[in-house]
N, C-alpha and C positions, 0 to 999 in steps of 0.2 A: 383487275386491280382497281379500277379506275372504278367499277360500281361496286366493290365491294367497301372503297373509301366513302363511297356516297351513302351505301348505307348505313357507315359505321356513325357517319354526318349525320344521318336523319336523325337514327336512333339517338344521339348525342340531343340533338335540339330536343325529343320527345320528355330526354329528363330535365331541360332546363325547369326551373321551378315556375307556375303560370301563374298570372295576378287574375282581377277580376274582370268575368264577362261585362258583368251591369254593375251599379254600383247606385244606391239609393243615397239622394246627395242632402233628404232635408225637406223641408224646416222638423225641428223640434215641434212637439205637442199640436204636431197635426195632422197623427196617422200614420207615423212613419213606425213606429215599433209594432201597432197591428199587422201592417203591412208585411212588416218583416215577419214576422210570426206565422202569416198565413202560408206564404213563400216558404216556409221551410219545409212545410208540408208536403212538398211538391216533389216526386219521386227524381227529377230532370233538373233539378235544383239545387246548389247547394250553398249555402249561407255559414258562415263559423258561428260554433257558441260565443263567440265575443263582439258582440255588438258595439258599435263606435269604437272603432281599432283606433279611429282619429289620423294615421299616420300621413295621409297625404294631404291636410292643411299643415305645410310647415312653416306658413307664417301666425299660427294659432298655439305655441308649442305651450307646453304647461307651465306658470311659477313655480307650481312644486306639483309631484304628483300625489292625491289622496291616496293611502292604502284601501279605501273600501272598495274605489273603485277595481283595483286588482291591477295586476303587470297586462300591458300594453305594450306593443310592438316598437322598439323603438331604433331598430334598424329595417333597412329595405329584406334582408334575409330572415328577418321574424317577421316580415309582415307578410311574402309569401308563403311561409311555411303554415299561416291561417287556409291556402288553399288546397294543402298538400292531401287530402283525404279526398277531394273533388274527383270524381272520375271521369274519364275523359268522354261520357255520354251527358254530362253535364254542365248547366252555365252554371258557373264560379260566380259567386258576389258577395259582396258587402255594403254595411247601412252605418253612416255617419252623418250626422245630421248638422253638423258643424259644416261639412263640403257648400253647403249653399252660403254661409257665411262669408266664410274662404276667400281672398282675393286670389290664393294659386292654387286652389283644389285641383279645379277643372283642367288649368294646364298639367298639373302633376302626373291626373289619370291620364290625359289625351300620351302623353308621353310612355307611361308605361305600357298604354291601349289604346292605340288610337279607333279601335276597332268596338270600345266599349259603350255599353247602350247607358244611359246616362237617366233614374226616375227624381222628380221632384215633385213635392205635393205642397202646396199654397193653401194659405188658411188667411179669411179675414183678419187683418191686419191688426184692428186694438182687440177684438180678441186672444189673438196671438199674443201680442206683448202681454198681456196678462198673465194667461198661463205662464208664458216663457218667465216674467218674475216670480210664480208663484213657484217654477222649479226651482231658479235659482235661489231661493231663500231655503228651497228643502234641502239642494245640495250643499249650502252654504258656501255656495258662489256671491251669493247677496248678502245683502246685512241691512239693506233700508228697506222695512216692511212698507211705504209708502212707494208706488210706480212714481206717480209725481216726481217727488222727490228723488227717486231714482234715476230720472231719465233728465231733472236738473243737474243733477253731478256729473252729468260726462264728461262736459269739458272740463271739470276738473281732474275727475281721475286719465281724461287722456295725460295728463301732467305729472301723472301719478301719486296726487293726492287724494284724500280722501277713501282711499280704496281698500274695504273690508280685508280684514286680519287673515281669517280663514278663505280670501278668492284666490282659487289654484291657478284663473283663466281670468285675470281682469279684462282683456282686450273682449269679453264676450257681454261686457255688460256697457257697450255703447247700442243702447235697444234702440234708435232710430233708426242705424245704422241694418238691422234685421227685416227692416222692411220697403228696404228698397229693393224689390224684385225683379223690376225689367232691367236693373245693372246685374243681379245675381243670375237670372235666367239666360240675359245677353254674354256674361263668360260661357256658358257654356255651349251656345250657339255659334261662338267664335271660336272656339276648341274641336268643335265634331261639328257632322252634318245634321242638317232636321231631323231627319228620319230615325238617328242615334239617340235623341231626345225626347223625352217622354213626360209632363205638364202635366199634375193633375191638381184639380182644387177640392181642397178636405169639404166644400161643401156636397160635392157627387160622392165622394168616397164615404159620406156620412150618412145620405142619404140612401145609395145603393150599394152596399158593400160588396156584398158578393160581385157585382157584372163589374165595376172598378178594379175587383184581383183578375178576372176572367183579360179584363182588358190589358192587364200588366201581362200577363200571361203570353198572349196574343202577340204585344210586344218583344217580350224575352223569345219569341219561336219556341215557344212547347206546348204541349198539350194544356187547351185552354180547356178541357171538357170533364177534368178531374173531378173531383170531390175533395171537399176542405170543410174544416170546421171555422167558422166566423169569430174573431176574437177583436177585443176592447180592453185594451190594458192602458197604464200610466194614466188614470185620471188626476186631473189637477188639484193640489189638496193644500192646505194653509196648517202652516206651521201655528199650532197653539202654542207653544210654550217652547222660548227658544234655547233654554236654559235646560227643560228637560230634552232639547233633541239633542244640544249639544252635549251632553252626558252619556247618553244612548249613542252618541256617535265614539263619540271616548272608548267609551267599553267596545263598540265593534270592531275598531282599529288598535284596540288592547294599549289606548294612549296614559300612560302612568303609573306608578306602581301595582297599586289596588287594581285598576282596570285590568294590567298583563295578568296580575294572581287569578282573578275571577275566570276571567275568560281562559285560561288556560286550563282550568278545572271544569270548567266545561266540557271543552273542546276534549276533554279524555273522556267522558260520557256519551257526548252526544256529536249524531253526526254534520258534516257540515250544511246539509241541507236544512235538517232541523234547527241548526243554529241560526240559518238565514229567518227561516218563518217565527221561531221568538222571536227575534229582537225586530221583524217587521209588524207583527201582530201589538207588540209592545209601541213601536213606532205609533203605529195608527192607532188604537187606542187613549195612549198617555197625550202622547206629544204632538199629534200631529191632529185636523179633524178638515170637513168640509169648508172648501174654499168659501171666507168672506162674499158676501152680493159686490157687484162690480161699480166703483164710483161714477155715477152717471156723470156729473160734469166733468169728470177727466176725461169719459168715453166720448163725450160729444166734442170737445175739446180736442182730441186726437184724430176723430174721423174729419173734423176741420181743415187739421193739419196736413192729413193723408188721403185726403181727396185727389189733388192735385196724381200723387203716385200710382191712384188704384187708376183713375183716366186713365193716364201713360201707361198701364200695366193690363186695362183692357186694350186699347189701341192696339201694344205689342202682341197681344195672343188673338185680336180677333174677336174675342167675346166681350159681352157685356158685363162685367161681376160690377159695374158700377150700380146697376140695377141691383145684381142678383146678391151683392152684400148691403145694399139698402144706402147706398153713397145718392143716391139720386134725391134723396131728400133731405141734404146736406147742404 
């Protein structure tokens, strides 16, 4: 009786529903959706079609949620049922790029996994906030085409003023706050062991792509000797014309009368894939084109500012990026 209770026990925990092995924590526009994309490749691997679940920064929660973005997890029971297709010869994971943000990612995961292997990829810092404003003007989290100026409002919008019509996530648009890394790297060295924790800087990852997934790989315990296809998506792009994105965004999220008519008449033609590539084809095209040249005296102005952090941020890992992102002549 007594082991046939134990196995009924075992078998019981086997369908408990399981969260993720690893969990890719970040930053934004710096490798991290390549990254993912290669990983999925990976027979031993298994990653959900829904990237950025977001669910375990819950002090990042949404003002409203976009419809383009699509339904998001928004209990603990939908957010494992993203690993329920994982087979048990497989590491479970997920990529939210906000976790490095996060002031309680790190503790959220350690709690549901304490066991979980934790990737982070680091990107020179005023590059970084570049990109990073340039997304947020595409997602229409921003609204001041000037970084400058952007990164002058913070304290006002911590106050909650000033802060665009359309921002779903205002807490996401204090960019100083993005690039303090030996506090973002240090939660999670205070959450898990070293050895759980995996560091990479988008300048190796840019340079050596492939031996950077082989190393992720090596990391996760699976076969680092596979074959994969190398991929490069999410380039950074500048909103032309903010009047036609936001129309093109109208009609994707079928906002208004005319927009629900159209698209609905579509949408009986064509399928949704094909619906996604118009209005991305149309995006880049019309509305969207190559990101602006980057304000030299803001950059220099910035790396002034962020000298101090990138020091403290080599000190913490050991390495030099004060060199190797060119702070040494700062």
């Amino acid at each position: 009786m007594d082991d046939l209770n134990g196995k009924e026990a075992a078998a019981g925990l086997c369908r408990l529903p399981r969260g993720p092995d690893f969990v890719l924590v970040g930053h934004a526009k710096s490798g991290t959706t390549a990254l993912y994309e290669m990983l999925r490749q990976h027979p031993e691997i298994f990653l959900p079609d829904l990237k950025e679940p977001q669910f375990l920064a819950s002090d990042l929660r949404w003002r409203f949620q976009p419809p383009i973005f699509g339904p998001h997890p928004s209990t603990l029971e939908e957010y494992l049922a993203l690993f329920a297709a994982a087979t048990p010869s497989q590491q479970a994971g997920e990529a939210t790029t906000l976790y490095l943000f996060s002031n309680t990612a790190a503790s959220s995961i350690a709690s549901l996994n304490p066991r979980a292997r934790i990737i982070a990829i680091f990107r020179e810092p005023t590059s970084f906030l570049r990109s990073l404003h340039l997304h947020f003007l595409r997602t229409h989290n921003e609204s001041e085409r000037s970084l400058a100026k952007a990164m002058e409002l913070e304290a006002e919008r911590r106050l909650g003023r000033h802060v665009p019509r359309r921002s779903f996530r205002p807490q996401q648009l204090r960019y100083s706050e993005y690039v303090r890394y030996t506090d973002q790297l240090g939660r999670y060295h205070a959450a898990f062991p070293t050895e759980q924790v995996l560091a990479l800087i988008y300048d190796d990852f840019r340079r050596a792509n492939e031996a950077t997934v082989r190393r992720v790989l090596k990391f996760l315990g699976v076969d680092d000797s596979v074959s994969f296809m190398l991929k490069e998506v999410n380039p950074s792009v500048a909103v032309r014309s903010q009047f036609l994105d936001d129309a093109i965004h109208r009609f994707s999220v079928g906002r208004g009368p005319f927009s629900r008519t159209v698209k609905e008449s579509i949408k009986a033609v064509t399928p949704q894939s094909g619906r996604r590539r118009l209005l991305h084809g149309v995006q880049s095209q019309v509305a969207r084109s190559s990101p602006p040249p980057p304000d030299d005296a803001l950059m220099a102005e910035l790396r002034v500012r962020l000298k101090p952090e990138v020091e403290r941020f080599s000190n913490y890992l050991g390495r030099d990026l004060v060199t190797l992102w060119g702070y040494n002549s700062v």
